[in-house]
N, C-alpha and C positions, 0 to 999 in steps of 0.2 A: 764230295761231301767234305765238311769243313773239317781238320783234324781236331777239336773240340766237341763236334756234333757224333765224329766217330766214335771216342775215345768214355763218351758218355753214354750211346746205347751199348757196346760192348760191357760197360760196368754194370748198368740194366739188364743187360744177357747173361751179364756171370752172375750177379744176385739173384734171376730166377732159375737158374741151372741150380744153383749152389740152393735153393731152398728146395729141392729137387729131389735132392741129393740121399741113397742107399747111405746111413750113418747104423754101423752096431750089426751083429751076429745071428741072425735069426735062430737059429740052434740053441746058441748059448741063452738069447732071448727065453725061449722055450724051457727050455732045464733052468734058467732062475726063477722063472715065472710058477712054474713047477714047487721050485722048492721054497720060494716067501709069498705068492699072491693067491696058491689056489684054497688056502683056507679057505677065504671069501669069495676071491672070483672064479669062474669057469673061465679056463686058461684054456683049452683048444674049441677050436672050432665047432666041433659037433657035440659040445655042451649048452643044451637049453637052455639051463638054471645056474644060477650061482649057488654052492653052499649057505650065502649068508643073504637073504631076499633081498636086501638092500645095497648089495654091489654090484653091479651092472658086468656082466658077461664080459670078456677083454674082445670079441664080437663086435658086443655091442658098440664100446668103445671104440672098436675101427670107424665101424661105418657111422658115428656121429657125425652129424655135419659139419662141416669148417674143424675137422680134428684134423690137429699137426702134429708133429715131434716137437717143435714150440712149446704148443697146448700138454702135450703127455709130458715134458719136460716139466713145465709149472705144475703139473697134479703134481709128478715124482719127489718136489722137491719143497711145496709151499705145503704146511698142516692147513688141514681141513677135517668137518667133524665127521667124524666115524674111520678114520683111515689113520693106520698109525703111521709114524715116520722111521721109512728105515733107513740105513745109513747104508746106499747103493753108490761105488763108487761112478763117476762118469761113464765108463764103460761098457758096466752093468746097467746102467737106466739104458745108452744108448741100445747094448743090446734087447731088454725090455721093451723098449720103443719101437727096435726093429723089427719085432716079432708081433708086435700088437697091432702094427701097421701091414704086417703083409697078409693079413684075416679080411683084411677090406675085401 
């Protein structure tokens, strides 16, 4: 194999490992989720309803189609209507993230 042709699906290998990739606390996830999202959403699992009819279960939010930490990244971080904006530091989203994605 050419060392160019190597050297480029190995970067290919580590970009889809690396999108792959366990980022953030599921615990910690849990206990923030807890304490700023379950006004509105049903933060564990074996809640069928949200508080607020019009926020989607964090459930549901897993098993969305094509959802990624990408995707829950730009919710966490772009306003949109009906969703306040909190000031979660990088860690805190990633742990939110992490907890939202292991419900799938």
């Amino acid at each position: 194999m050419r060392p160019v042709l190597y050297w480029a699906v190995a970067f290919v290998a580590l970009l889809v490992g690396a999108t792959h990739a366990q980022v953030g606390n599921q615990e910690n996830g849990l206990a923030l989720a807890q304490q700023v999202c379950s006004e509105c959403h049903a933060v564990r699992a074996a809640q069928a309803r949200s508080p607020n009819s019009r926020s989607p279960t964090f459930s549901e939010l897993a098993t969305t189609p094509g959802m990624t930490s990408i995707a829950l990244t730009v919710a966490l971080t772009t306003p949109h209507a009906g969703m306040p904006m909190f000031m979660l530091t990088a860690e805190q989203r990633e742990d939110i993230i992490a907890y939202i994605l292991s419900l799938r």
